[in-house]
C-alpha positions in Angstrom: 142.7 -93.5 57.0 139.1 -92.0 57.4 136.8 -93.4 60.1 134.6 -94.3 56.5 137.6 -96.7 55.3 137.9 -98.2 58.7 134.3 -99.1 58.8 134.5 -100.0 55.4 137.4 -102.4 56.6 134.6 -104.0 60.1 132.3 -105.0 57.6 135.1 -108.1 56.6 134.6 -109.6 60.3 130.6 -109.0 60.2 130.7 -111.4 57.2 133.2 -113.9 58.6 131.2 -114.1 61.7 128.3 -115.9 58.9 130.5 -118.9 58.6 129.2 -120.3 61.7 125.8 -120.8 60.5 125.0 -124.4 58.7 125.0 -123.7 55.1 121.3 -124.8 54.3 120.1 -121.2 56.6 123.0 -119.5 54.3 120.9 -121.0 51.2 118.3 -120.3 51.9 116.3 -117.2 50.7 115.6 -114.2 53.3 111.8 -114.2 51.9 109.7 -115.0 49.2 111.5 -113.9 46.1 114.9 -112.6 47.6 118.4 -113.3 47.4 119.8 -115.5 50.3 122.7 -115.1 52.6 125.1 -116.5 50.2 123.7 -114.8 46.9 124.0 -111.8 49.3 127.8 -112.1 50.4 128.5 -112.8 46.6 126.9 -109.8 45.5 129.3 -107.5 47.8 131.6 -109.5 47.0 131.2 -108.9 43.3 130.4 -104.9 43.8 134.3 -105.0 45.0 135.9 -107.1 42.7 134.2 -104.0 39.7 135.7 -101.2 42.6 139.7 -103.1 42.6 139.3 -104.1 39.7 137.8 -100.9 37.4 137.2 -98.0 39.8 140.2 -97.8 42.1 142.9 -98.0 39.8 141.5 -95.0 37.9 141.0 -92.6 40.9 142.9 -89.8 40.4 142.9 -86.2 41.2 140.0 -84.4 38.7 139.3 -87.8 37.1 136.4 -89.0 34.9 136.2 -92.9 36.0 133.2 -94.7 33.8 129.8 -94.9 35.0 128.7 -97.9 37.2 127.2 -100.7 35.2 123.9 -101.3 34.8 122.9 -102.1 38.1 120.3 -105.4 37.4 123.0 -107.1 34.5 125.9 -105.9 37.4 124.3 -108.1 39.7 122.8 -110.9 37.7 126.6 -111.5 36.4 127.3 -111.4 39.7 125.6 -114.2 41.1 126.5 -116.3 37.9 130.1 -115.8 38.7 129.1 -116.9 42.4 128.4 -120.2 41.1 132.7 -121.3 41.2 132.8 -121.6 44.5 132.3 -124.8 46.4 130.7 -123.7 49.5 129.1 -120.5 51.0 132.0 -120.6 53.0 134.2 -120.1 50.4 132.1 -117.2 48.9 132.9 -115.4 52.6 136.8 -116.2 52.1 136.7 -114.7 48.7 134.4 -111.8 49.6 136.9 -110.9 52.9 140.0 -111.4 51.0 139.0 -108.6 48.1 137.3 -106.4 50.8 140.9 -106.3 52.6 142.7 -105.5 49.3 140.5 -103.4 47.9 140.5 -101.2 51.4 144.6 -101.5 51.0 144.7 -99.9 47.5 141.8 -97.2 49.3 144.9 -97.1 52.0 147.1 -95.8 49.3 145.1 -92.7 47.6 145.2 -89.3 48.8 142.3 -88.1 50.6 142.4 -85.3 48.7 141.8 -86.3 45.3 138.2 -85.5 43.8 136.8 -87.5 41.0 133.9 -87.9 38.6 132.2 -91.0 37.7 130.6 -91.1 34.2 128.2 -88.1 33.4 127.5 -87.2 37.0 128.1 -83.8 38.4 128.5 -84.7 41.5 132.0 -85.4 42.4 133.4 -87.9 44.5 136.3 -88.3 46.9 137.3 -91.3 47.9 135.6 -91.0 51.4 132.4 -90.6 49.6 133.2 -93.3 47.1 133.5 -95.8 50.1 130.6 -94.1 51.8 128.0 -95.4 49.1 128.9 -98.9 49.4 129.2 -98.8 52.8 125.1 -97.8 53.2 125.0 -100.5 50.6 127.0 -103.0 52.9 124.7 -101.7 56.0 121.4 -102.4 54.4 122.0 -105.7 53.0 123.7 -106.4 56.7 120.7 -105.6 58.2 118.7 -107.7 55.7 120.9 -110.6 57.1 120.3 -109.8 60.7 116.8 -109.9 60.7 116.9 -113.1 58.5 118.9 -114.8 61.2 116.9 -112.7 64.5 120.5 -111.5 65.8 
């Protein structure tokens, strides 16, 4: 398993470690005009539902996956579909528990497969794959800690 994958895998117990705080700070936007905590979780959460769900199953050696959706309708269905769940609590349970499969099925593919996705020329391995949405997990973690001064 590549260090990547295994940091990938952290990020599950940097989120769960949110479920202490009362749920009105987890409500409750990061600034003027932002997303809050919860909004936040659900949004990573969402990013690796599309990765199980569409991405992963595809990734095989000399693959063409399909492009990532449009980035701004990926995310505003994301929050919609946030809206299920009870509790922001709940929204960290869900996020962890498709963070741990989706790093499982990673667990499974052969670092050595390369892959396309959509029209780019770049190509992808799965380290790299996981290496995007880890900067992607990083940033919006950081976002978080300075909301909450940890």
């Amino acid at each position: 398993m590549s260090e990547k994958r295994n940091q990938f895998e952290e990020m599950i117990e940097e989120f769960l470690a949110l479920k202490k705080y009362p749920e009105d700070v987890l409500t409750d936007p990061i600034a003027t005009g932002k997303w809050s905590i919860r909004e936040i979780v659900g949004h990573l959460f969402y990013w690796d539902k599309f990765s199980l769900e569409k991405m992963v199953p595809l990734m095989i050696h000399e693959a063409t996956l399909p492009p990532f959706p449009n980035h701004d309708l990926h995310n505003e269905e994301g929050i919609s579909y946030i809206n299920r769940y009870d509790s922001v609590n709940d929204i960290i349970d869900e996020f962890a528990k498709t963070r741990k499969q989706l790093v499982e099925e990673l667990r499974k593919l052969n670092n050595d497969i390369r892959f396309n996705i959509g029209h780019e020329s770049n190509t992808y391995s799965c380290e790299r794959y996981v290496d995007v949405f880890l900067h992607h997990d990083n940033d919006h973690l950081n976002q978080i800690k300075e909301k909450l001064n940890c």
